[in-house]
C-alpha positions as CSV (number, residue, x, y, z in Angstrom):
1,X,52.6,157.2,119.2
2,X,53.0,153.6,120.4
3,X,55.2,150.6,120.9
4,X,55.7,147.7,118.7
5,X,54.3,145.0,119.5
6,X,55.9,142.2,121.1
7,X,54.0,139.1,121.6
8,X,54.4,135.1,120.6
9,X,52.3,134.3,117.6
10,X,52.0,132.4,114.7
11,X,52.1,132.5,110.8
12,X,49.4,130.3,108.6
13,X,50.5,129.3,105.3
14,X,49.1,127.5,103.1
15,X,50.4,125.3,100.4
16,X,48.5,123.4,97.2
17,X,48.6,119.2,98.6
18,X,47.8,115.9,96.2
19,X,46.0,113.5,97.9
20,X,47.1,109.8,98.1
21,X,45.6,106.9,99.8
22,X,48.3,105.1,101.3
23,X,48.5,102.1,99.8
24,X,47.4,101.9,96.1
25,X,48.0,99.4,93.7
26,X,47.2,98.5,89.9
27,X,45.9,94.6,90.1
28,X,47.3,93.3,86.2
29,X,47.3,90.3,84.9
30,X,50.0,87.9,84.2
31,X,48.8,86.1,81.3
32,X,46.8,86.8,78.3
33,X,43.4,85.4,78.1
34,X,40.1,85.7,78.5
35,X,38.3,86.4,81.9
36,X,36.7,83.5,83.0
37,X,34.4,84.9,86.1
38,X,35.0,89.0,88.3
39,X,34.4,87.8,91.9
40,X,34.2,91.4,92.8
41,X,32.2,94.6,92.2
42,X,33.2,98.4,91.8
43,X,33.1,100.3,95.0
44,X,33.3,96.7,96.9
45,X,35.5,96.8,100.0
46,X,37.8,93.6,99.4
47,X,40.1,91.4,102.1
48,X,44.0,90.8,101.7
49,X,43.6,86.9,99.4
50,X,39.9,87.6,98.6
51,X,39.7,86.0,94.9
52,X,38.7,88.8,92.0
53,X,39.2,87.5,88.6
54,X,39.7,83.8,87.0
55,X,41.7,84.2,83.6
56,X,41.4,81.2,81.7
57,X,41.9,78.8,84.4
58,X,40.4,75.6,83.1
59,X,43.3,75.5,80.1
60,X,46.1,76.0,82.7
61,X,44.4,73.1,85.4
62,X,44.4,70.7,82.3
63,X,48.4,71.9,81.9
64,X,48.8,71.0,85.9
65,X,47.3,67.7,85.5
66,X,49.4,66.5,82.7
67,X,52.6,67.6,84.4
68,X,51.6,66.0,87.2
69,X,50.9,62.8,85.1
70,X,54.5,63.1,83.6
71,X,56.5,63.2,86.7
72,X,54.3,60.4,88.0
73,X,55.6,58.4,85.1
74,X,58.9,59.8,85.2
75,X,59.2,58.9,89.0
76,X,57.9,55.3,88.1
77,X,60.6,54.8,85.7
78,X,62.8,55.9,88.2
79,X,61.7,53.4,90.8
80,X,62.2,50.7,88.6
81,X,65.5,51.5,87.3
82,X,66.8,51.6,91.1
83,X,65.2,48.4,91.2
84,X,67.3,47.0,88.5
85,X,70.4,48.7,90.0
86,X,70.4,47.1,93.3
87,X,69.8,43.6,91.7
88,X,72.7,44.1,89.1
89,X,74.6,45.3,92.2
90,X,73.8,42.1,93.8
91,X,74.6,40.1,90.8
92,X,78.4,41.8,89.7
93,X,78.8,40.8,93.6
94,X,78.5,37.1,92.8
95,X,80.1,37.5,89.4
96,X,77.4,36.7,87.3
97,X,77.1,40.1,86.0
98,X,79.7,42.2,84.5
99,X,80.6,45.7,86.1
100,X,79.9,47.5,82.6
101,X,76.6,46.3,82.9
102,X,76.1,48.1,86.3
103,X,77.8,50.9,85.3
104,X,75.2,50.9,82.2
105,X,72.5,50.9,85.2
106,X,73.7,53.2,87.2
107,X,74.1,56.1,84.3
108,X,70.8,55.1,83.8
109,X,69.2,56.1,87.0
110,X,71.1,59.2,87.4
111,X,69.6,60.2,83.9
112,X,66.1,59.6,85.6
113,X,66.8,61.7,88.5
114,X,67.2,64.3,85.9
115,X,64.3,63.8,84.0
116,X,62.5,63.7,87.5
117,X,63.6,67.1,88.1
118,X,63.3,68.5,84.8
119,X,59.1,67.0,85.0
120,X,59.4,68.5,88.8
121,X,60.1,71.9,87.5
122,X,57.5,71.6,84.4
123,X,55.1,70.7,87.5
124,X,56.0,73.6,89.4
125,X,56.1,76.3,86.0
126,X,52.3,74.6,85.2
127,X,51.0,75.6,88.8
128,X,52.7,79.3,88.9
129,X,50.4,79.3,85.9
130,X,47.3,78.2,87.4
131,X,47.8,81.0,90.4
132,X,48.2,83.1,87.7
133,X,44.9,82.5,86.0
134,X,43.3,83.1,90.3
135,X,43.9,86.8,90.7
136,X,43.9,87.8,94.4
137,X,43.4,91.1,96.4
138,X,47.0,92.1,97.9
139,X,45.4,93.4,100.8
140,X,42.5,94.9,102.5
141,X,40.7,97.6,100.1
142,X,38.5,99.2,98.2
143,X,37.8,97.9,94.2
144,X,37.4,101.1,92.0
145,X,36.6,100.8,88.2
146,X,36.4,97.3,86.5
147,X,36.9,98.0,82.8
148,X,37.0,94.4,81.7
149,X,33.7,92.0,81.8
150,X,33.4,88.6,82.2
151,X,34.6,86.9,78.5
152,X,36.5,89.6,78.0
153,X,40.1,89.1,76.2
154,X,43.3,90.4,77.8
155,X,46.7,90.7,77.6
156,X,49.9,90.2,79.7
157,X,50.0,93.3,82.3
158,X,46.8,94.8,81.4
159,X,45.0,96.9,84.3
160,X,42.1,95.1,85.8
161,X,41.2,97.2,88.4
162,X,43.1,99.1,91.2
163,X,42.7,99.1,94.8
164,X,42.7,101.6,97.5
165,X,43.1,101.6,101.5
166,X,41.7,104.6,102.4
167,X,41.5,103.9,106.1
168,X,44.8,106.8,105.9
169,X,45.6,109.4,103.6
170,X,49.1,110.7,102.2
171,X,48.7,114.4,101.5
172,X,51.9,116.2,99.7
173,X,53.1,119.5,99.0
174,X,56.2,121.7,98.1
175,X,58.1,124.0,100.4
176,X,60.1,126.5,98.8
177,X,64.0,126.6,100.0
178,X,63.3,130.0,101.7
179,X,60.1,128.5,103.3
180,X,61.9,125.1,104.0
181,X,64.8,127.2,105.5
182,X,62.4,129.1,107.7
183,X,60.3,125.9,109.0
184,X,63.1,124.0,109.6
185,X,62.5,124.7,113.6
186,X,58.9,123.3,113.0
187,X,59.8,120.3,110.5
188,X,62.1,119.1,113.5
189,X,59.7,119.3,116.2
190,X,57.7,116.5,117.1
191,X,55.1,119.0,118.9
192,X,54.8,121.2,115.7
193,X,54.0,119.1,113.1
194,X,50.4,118.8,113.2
195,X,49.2,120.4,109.8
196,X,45.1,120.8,108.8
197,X,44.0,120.2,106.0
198,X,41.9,122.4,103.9
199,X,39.2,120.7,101.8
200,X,38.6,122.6,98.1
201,X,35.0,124.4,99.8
202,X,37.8,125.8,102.1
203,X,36.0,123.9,105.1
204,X,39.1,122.1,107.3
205,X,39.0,118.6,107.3
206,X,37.9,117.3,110.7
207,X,41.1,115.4,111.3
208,X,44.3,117.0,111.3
209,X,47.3,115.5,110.0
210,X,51.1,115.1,111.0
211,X,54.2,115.4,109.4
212,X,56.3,112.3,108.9
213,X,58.9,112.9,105.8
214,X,60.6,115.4,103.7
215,X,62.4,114.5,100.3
216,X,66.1,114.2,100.8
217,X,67.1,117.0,97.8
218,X,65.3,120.2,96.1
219,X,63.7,119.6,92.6
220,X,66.2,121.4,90.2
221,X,63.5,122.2,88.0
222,X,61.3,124.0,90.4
223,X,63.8,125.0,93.4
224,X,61.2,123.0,95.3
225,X,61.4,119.6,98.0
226,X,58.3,117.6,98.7
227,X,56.9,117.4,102.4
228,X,54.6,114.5,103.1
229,X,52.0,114.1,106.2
230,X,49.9,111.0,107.0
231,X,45.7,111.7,107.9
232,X,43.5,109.5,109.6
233,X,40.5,109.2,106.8
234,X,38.0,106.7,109.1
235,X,35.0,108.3,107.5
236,X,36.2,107.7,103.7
237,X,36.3,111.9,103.2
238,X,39.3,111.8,101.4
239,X,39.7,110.4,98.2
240,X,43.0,109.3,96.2
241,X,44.0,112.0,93.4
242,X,42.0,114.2,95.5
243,X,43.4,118.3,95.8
244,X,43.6,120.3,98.9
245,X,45.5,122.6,101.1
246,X,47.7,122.2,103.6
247,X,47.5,125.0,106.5
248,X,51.1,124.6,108.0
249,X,51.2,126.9,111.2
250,X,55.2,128.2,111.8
251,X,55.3,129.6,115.6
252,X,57.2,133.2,116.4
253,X,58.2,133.9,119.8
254,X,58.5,137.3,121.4
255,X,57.6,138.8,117.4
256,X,57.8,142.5,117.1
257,X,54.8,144.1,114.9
258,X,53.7,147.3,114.0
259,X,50.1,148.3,113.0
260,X,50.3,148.5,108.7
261,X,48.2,151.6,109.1
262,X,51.6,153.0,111.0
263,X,53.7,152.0,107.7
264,X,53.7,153.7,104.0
265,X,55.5,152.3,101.1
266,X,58.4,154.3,99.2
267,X,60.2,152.9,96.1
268,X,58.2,149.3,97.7
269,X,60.1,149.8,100.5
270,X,58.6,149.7,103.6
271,X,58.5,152.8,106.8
272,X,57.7,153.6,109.8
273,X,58.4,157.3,111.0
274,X,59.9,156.5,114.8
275,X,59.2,159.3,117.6
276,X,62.8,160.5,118.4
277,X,63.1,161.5,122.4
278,X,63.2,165.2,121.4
279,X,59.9,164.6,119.4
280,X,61.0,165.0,116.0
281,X,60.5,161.8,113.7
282,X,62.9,159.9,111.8
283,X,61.8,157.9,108.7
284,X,63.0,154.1,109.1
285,X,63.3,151.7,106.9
286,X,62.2,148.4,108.4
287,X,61.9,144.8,106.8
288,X,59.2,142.9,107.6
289,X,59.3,139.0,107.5
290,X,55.2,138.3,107.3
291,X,52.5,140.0,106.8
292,X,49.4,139.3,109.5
293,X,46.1,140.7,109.2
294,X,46.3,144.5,110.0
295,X,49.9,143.7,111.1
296,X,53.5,143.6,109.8
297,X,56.3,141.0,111.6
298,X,59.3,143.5,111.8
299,X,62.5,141.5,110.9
300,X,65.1,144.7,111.1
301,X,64.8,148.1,111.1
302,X,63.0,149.0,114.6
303,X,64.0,147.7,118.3
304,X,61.0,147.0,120.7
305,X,61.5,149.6,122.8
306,X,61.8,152.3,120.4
307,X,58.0,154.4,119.8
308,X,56.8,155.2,116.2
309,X,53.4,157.4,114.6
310,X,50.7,155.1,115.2
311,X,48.2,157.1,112.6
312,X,48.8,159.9,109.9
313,X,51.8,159.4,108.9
314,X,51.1,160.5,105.1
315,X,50.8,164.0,106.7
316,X,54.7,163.7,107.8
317,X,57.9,164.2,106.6
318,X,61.5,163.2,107.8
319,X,62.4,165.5,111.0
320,X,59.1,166.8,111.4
321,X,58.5,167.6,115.1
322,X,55.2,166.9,116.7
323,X,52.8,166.9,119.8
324,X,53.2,163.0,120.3
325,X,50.1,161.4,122.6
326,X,51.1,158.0,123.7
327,X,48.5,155.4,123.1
328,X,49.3,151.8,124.7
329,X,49.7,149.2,122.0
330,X,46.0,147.4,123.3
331,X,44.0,150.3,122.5
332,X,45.9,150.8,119.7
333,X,45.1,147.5,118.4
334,X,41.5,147.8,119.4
335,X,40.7,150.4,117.4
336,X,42.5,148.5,114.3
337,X,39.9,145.8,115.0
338,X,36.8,148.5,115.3
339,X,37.3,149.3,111.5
């Protein structure tokens, strides 16, 4: 017979994770037209304002330079006819000219300081277009496909290209409400929240990751909430849309474990036959929280100082009285490991 084990230890998990560079973006364009010149390749890594496409730009510089023409001439006309108003101002003074006449003037020039505003703004509308047609990175990056060519006819909001920053990686999964429940100690913990990450040939990723978010509510649909940790990706390993697993590792201090060889299963239900002091044994039923390899994590049912069958406990019954031989729990668990 032996003791449960009591020791600090520490359950792996792992959960299905989606892959997502941290920043990602569609680049569309804002106009319809042709492409003009790709100032980038596929697979090119790309600066924050580094110019990609031109979408019929020489159409919308021609619209820019007659707006600019207009409110040159509008200004003009505004010039002058502040001109005139200062002389007719100058001449109702000396009563040469009438004060209708200068009112005549003045509605004049305030209809040219409209005009020079509505020109202004056909200036301004002309050159959003023009940036338009200059398509820019939004930041540092990595081009991936480029479906379009050069001559190539688009349409308002259609996909150019996207771009990646893979320097860091986003990797989500889905904790269960009973797993989220029991993690909650870990999800808190600064210390605890390193996570690896297992790639899909089951190697782990060189880098592990940390914990930074959890959703604020549970999916309805799948009783789930989304968990989200941030991994260095230096060596361009990870890739966006990627899968993996996450290996989340949830701490147990002082955990009480019995051997499963010293368990058998009635009704899937789970025993142990405990070693009462007159030597007869008692069949318990004991609920175990996590399985371990060779090992069951007792949550009720058995006290650490109680002493159960370590081996043949298919030959026993309920108040059968034996010879017991007390094994210690190492060599115990040293012969588990020699089979």
């Amino acid at each position: 017979m032996i003791a449960p084990l009591v020791r600090d230890t520490a359950i792996l998990k792992d959960y299905v994770a989606e892959i997502h560079s941290v920043q990602f973006v569609e680049v569309r364009s804002h106009i319809g037209g042709y492409i003009e010149k790709i100032h980038a390749d596929e697979g090119q890594l790309v600066n924050a304002g580094q110019p990609l496409f031109d979408v019929s730009s020489a159409e919308r510089g021609l619209e820019l330079q007659r707006a600019n023409a207009a409110l040159r001439v509008v200004q003009a006309e505004l010039n002058a006819a502040e001109v005139e108003l200062r002389n007719t101002g100058s001449l109702v003074d000396q009563n040469i000219s009438s004060q209708a006449e200068l009112d005549l003037t003045r509605a004049r020039v305030d209809a040219l300081h409209a005009r020079v505003e509505e020109a202004a703004s056909t200036r301004d509308q002309a050159a959003l277009n023009l940036s338009y047609s200059h398509i820019k990175a939004p930041y540092r990056g990595k081009i991936n496909r480029i479906p379009f060519k050069t001559g190539s006819i688009v349409q308002e909001a259609d996909v150019l290209t996207t771009i990646t920053d893979n320097s860091e990686m986003f990797a989500y999964f889905h904790l269960s409400e009973l797993d989220y429940l029991q993690l909650r100690g870990t999800l808190r913990d600064s210390t605890l929240r390193r996570v690896t990450l297992l790639l899909p040939n089951g190697v782990p990723y060189q880098h592990q990751g940390r914990i930074e978010v959890a959703e604020s509510e549970f999916d309805r649909a799948t009783g789930n909430i989304a968990i989200r940790a941030r991994f260095p990706n230096a060596e361009g390993v990870l890739k966006h849309g990627a899968n993996a697993n996450i290996e989340l590792r949830r701490p147990l201090e002082d955990a009480v474990m019995v051997p499963q060889r010293s368990t058998f299963e009635v009704q899937d239900k789970l025993y142990v036959l405990v070693v009462r002091p007159d030597s007869t044994v008692e069949q318990r039923n004991i609920s175990a929280s996590f399985r371990l390899p060779d090992l069951y994590v007792v949550e009720s049912g058995l006290e650490p100082d109680e002493r159960i069958v370590f081996e043949g406990v298919q030959r026993l019954r309920h108040d059968d009285r034996i010879v017991p031989a007390v094994t210690t729990t190492e060599a115990a668990m040293k012969k588990i490991g020699n089979h």
